[in-house]
SEMIKOL-695752 format. One record per residue (C-alpha): chain; x, y, z. Coordinates in pm, 1 decimal, decimal comma, padded with zeros to 6 digits. Example, Ala and Ser with C-alpha at 12.3 -4.5 7.8 and 13.67 -1.06 7.14 Angstrom:
BEGIN
<A; <01230,0; -00450,0; 00780,0>>
<A; <01367,0; -00106,0; 00714,0>>
end
This chain:
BEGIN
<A; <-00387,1; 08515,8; -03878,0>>
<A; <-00495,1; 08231,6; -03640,5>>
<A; <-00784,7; 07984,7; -03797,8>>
<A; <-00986,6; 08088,3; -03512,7>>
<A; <-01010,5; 08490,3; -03426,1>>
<A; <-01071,9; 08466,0; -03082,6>>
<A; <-00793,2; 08282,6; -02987,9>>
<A; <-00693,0; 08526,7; -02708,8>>
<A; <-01033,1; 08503,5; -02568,9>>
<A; <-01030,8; 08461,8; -02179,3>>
<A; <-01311,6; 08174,6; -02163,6>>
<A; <-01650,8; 08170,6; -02356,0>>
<A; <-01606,4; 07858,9; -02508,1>>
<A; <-01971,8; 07828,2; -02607,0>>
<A; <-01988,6; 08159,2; -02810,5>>
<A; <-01627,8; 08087,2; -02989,9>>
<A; <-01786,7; 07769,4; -03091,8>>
<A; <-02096,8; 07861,0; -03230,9>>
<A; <-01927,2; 08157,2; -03375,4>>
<A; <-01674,2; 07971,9; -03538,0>>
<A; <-01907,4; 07741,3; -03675,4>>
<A; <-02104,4; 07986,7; -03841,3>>
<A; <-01801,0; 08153,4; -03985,7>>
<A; <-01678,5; 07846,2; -04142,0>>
<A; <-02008,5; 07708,3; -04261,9>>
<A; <-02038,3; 08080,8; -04419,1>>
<A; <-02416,5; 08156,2; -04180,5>>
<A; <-02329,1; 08409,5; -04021,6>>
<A; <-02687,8; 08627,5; -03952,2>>
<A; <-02723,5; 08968,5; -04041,4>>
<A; <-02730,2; 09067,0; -03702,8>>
<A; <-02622,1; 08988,1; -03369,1>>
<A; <-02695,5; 09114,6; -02985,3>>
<A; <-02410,6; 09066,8; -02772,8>>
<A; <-02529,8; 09059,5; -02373,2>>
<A; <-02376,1; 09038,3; -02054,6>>
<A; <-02216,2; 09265,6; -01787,9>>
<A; <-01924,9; 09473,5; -01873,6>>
<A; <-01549,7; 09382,4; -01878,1>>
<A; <-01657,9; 08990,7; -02034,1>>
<A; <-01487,7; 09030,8; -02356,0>>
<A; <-01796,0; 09137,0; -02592,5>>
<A; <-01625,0; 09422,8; -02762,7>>
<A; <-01323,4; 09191,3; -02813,4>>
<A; <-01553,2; 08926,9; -02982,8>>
<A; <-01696,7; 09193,2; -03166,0>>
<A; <-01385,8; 09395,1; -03247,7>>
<A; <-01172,7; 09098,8; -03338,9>>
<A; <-01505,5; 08934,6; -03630,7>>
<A; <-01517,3; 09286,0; -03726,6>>
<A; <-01166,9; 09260,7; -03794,8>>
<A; <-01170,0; 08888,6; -03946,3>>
<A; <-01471,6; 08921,2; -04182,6>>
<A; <-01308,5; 09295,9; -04314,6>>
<A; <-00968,9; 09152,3; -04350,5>>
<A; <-00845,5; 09401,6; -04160,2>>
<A; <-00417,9; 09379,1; -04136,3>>
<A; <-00384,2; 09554,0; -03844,1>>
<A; <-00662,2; 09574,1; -03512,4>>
<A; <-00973,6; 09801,1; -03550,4>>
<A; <-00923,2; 10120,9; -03386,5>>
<A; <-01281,7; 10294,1; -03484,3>>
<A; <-01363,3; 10617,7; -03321,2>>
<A; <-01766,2; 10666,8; -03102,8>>
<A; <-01969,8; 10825,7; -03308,8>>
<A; <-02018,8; 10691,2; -03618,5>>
<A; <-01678,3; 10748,5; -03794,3>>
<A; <-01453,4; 10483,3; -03862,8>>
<A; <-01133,6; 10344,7; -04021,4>>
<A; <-01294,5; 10288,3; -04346,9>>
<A; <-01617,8; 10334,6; -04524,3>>
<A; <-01713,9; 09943,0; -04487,4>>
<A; <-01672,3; 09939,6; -04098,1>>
<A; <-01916,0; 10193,5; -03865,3>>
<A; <-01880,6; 10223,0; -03527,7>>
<A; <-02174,2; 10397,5; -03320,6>>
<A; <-02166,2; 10519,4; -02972,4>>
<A; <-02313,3; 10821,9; -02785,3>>
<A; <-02180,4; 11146,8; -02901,5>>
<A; <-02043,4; 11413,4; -02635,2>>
<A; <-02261,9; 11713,0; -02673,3>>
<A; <-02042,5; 12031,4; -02787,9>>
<A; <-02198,7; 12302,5; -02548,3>>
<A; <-02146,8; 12097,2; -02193,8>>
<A; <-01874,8; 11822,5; -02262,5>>
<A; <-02046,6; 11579,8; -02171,5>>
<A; <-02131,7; 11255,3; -02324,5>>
<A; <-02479,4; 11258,9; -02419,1>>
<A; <-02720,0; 10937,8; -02254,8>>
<A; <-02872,2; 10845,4; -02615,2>>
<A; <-02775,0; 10736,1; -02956,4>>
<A; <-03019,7; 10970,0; -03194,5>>
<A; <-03222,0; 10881,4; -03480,4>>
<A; <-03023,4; 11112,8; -03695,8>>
<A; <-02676,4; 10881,0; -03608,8>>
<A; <-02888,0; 10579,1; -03658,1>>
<A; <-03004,4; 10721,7; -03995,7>>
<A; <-02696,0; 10828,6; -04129,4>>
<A; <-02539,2; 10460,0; -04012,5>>
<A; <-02814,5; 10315,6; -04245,5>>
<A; <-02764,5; 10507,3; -04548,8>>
<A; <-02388,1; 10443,1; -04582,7>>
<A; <-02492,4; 10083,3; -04547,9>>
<A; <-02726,1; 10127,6; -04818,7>>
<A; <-02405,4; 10173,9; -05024,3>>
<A; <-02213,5; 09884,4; -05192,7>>
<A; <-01915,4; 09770,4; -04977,6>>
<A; <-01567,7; 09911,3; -05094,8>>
<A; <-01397,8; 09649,4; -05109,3>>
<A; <-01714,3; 09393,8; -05223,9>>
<A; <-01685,4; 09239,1; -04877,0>>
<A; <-01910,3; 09262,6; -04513,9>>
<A; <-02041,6; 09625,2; -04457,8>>
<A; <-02089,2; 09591,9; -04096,8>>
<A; <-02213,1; 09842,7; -03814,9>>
<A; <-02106,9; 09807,0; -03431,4>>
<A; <-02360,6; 09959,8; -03220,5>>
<A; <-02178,0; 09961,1; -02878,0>>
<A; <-02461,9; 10076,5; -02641,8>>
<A; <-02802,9; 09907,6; -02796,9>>
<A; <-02943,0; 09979,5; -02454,6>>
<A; <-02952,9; 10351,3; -02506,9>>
<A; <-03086,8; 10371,1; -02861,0>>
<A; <-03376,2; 10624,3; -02861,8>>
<A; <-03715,4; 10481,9; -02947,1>>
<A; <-03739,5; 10715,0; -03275,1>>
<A; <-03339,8; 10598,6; -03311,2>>
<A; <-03426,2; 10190,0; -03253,4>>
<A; <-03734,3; 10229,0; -03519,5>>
<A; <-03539,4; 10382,9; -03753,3>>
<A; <-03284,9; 10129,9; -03722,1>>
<A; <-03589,8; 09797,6; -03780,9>>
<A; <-03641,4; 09858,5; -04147,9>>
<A; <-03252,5; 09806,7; -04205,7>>
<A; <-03279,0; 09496,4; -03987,1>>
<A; <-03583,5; 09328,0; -04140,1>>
<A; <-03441,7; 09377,1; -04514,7>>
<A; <-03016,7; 09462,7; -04488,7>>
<A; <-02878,0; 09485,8; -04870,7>>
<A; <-02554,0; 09219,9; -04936,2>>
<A; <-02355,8; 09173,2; -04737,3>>
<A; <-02414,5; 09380,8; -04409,4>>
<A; <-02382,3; 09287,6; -04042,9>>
<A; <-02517,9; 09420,9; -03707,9>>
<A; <-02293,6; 09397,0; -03385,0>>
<A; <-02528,5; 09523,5; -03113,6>>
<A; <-02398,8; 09549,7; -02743,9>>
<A; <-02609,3; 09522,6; -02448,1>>
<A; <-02590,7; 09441,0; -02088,2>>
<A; <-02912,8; 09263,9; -02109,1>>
<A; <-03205,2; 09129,4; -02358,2>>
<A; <-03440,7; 09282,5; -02159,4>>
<A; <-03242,8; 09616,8; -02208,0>>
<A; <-03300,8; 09665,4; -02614,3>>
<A; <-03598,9; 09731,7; -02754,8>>
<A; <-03771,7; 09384,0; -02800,0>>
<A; <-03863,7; 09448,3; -03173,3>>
<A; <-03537,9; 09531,1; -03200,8>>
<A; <-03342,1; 09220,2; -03032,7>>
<A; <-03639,9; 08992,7; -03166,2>>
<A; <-03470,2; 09073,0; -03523,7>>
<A; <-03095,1; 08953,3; -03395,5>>
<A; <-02903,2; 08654,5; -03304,3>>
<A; <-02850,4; 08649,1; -02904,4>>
<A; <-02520,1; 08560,5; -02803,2>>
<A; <-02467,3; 08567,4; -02421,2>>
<A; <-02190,8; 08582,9; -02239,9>>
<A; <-02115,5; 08448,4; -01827,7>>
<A; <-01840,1; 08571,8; -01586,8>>
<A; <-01580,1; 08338,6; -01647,3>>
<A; <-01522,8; 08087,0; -01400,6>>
<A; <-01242,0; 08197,7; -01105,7>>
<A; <-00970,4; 07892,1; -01219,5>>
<A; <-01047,8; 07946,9; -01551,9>>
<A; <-00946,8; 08296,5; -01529,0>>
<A; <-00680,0; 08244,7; -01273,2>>
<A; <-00527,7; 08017,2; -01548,0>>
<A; <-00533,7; 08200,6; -01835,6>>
<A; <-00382,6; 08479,7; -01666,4>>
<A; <-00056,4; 08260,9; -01556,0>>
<A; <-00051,8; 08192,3; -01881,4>>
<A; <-00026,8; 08500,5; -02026,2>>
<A; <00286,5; 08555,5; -01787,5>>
<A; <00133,1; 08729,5; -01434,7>>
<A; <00234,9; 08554,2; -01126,3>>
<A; <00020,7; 08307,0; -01002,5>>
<A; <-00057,7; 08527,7; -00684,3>>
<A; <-00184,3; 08824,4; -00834,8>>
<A; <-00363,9; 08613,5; -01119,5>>
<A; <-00607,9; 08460,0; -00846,2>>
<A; <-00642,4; 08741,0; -00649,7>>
<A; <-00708,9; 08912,6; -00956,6>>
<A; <-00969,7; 08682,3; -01106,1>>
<A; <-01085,7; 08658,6; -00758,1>>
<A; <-01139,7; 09026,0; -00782,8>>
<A; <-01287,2; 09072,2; -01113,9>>
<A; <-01565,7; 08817,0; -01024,7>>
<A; <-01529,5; 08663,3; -01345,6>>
<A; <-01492,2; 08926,3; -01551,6>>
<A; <-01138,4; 08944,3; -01801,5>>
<A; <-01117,2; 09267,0; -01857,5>>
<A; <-01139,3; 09418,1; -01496,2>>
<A; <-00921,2; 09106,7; -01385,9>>
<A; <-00656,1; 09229,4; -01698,2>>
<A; <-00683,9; 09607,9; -01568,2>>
<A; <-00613,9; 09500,7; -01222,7>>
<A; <-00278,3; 09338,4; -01313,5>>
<A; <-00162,1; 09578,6; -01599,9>>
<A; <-00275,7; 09966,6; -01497,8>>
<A; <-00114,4; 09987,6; -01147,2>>
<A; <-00281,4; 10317,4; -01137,4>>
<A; <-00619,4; 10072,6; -01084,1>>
<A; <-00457,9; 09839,7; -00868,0>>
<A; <-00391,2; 10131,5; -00646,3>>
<A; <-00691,3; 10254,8; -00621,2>>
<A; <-00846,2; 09888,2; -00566,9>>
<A; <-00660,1; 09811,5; -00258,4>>
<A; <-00645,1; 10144,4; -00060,6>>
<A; <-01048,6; 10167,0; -00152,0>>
<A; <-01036,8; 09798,5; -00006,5>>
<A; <-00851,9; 09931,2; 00308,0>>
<A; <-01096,5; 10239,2; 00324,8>>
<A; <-01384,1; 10008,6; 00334,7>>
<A; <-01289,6; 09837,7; 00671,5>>
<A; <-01181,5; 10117,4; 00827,1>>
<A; <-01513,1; 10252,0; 00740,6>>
<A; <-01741,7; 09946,5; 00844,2>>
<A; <-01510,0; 09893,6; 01181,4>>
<A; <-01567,4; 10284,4; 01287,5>>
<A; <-01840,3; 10494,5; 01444,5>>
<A; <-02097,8; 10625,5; 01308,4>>
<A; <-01934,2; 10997,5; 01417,7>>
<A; <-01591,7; 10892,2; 01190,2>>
<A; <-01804,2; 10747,0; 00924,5>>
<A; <-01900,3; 11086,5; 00834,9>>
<A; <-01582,2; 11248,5; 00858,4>>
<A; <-01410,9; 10964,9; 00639,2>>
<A; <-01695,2; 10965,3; 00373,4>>
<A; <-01632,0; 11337,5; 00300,9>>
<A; <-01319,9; 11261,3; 00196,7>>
<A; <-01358,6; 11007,1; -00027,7>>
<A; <-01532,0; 11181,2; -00321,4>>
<A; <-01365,5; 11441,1; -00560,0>>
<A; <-01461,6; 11848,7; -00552,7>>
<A; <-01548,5; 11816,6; -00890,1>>
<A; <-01910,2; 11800,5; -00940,5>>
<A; <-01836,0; 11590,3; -01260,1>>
<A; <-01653,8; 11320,5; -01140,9>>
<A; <-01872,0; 11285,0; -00826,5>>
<A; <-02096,8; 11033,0; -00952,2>>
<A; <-01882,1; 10810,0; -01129,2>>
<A; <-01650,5; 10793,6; -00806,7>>
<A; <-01895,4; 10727,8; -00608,7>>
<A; <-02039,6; 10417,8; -00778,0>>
<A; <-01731,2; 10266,2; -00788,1>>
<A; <-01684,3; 10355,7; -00404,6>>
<A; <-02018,9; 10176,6; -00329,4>>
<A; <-01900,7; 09850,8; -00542,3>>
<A; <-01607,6; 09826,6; -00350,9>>
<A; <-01812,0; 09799,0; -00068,5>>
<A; <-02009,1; 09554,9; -00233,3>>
<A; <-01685,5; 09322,4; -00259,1>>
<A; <-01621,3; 09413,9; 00146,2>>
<A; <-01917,3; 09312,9; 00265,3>>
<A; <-01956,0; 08975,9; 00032,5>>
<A; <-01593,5; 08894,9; 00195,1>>
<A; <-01790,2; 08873,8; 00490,3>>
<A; <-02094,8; 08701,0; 00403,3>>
<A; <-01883,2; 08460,7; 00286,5>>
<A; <-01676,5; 08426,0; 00606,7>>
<A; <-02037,3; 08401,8; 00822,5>>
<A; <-02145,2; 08145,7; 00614,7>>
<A; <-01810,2; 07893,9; 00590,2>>
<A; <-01761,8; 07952,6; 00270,4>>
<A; <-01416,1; 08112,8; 00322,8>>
<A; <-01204,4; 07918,7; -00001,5>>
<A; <-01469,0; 08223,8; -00189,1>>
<A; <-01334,5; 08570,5; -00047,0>>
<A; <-01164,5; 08716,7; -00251,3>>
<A; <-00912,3; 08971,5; -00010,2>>
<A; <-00730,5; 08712,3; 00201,8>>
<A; <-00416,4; 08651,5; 00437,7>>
<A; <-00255,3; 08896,1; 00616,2>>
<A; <-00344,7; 09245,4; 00718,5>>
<A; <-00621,0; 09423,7; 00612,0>>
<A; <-00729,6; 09135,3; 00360,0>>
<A; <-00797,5; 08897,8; 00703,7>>
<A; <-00986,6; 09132,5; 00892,1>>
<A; <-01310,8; 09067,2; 00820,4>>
<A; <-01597,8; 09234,8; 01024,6>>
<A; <-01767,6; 09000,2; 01204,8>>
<A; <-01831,9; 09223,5; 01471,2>>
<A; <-02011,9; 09472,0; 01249,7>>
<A; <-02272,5; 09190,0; 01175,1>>
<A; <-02425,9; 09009,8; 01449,9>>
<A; <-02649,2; 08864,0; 01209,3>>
<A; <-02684,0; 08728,2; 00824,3>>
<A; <-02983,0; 08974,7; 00753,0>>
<A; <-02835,8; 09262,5; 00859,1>>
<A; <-02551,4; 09180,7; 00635,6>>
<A; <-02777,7; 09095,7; 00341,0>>
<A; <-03000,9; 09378,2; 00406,2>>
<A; <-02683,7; 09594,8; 00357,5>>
<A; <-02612,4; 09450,8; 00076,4>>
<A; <-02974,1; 09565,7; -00027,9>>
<A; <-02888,5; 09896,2; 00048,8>>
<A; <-02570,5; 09927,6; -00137,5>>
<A; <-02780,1; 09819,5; -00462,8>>
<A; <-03041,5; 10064,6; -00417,4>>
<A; <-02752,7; 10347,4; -00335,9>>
<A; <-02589,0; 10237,7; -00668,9>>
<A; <-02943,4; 10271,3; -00849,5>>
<A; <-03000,8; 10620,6; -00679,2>>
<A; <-02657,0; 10758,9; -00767,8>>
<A; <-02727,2; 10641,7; -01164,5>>
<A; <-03073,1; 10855,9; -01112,6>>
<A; <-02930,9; 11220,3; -00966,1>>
<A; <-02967,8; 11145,6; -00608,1>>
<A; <-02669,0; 11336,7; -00417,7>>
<A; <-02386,6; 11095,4; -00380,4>>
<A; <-02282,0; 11234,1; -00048,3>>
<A; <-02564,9; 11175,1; 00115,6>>
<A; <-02611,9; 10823,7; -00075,4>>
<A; <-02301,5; 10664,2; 00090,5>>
<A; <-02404,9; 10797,9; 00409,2>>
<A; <-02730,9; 10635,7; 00390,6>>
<A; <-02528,9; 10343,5; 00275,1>>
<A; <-02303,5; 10355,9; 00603,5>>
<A; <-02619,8; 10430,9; 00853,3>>
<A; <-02761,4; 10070,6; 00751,2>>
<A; <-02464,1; 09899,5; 00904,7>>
end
């Protein structure tokens, strides 16, 4: 194995250092709080110290839930509930519990007993209390991995008790970069890290699943037809552009509206000379823009408003129909 384990890291220099310090100077804490949006490479980091400090020959491949690949190494995630097949929005006290008492155990192997809580955010306040009196006094050697988009997201007696490691969209060259390097062309690595807006792992899923790549662009090209039309064909477009399935309607949806989002920043951008930041340029649909749509900077910006709040209202139940409508009537 490489000296240091993140040495396929896309960026976040800062936390390999600090990391890497602690891991040679043997201080590692007993727990940490990963933060930061999605896609930035936390579950890598995490994954790949899990997978150092167990001396682990192959990568970790630990199922949600609480089971795992071996009895030193717990992963914990929301469970799908049995009777609707759906995932269920909290981690419970008794998952927490049960998490804690096989760490009350010695370690296998006399190593790290370690526990990666994926989604801190959605610990239950009877699961996060359970889960203090393990972090205040952990036996040997046992590490935390929490993950969370945010400090502000966890429980604050809970994060207060871990060492906060952030991590920061990834600069566009960097990205762009690293992604030549690991053998895409240089086109599609800057439009993907262009894309991604500094995040690895969308940028990486952009280039690799053409199935996403796909559904990127025409969802790009759906956009501008959208914002160029009538109110009238708005309509009749938006109907079409979410599934029958009750199920998936949400989830589509969101991702609809933050394609938007990267539609209507394109043109922001344009308005305001800052053109070397779009990210859809050249020919075609990419050089479009809709200038015509926006007379003005705060109409843009308060559309951009809206598109947030449609995002937060599809997250809370509203009907996602009628949220992307209200989205569209704005413009």
């Amino acid at each position: 194995m490489p000296s240091s384990p993140f040495h396929n890291l896309i960026g976040h220099e800062r936390v390999q250092d600090v990391l890497g310090r602690m891991i040679t100077h043997d201080r590692l804490p007993h727990a940490f709080l990963f933060v930061g949006p999605h896609h930035l490479g936390k579950t890598y980091v995490a994954k790949q110290l899990i997978r150092f400090l167990s001396d682990h020959p192959q990568p970790l491949l630990v199922k949600e839930g609480g089971s795992s690949v071996s009895m030193d190494v717990i992963e914990l995630g929301c469970l799908t509930d049995e009777k609707t097949g759906k995932k269920k929005t909290q981690i419970s006290v008794e998952q927490v519990r049960e998490v804690c008492e096989r760490l009350a155990m010695s370690a296998m192997n006399g190593g790290w007993k370690i526990a990666f809580i994926k989604d801190a955010n959605v610990l239950s306040n009877a699961a996060a209390n359970a889960l203090l009196k393990t972090l205040e006094e952990p036996k040997g050697k046992t590490l935390f991995i929490l993950r969370a988009p945010s400090v502000e997201s966890v429980l604050p007696t809970v994060a207060s008790r871990c060492q906060v490691m952030r991590f920061h969209p990834v600069s566009r060259s960097t990205l762009a970069t690293a992604l030549v390097k690991k053998g895409h062309a240089k086109p599609d690595a800057e439009l993907a890290a262009a894309i991604s807006l500094g995040r690895p792992g969308r940028a990486l899923r952009y280039l690799t699943k053409s199935e996403d790549r796909s559904q990127t662009d025409i969802g790009v090209e759906q956009a501008i037809e959208l914002f160029s039309s009538t109110h009238a064909k708005q309509i009749r477009l938006t109907s079409t552009l979410l599934p029958k399935e009750d199920v998936n309607k949400r989830t589509a949806a969101d991702q609809t509206v933050r394609l938007w989002q990267r539609v209507l920043r394109d043109d922001l951008l344009r308005q305001v000379g800052c053109e070397e930041l779009v990210v859809y340029k050249g020919q075609g649909v990419r050089g479009k823009g809709l200038e015509g749509k926006h007379p003005n900077l705060v109409q843009l910006i308060q559309t951009l408003k809206k598109t947030e709040e449609g995002r937060s209202a599809i997250a809370h139940n509203t009907n996602p129909q009628l949220t992307l409508e209200h989205i569209l009537f704005s413009l």
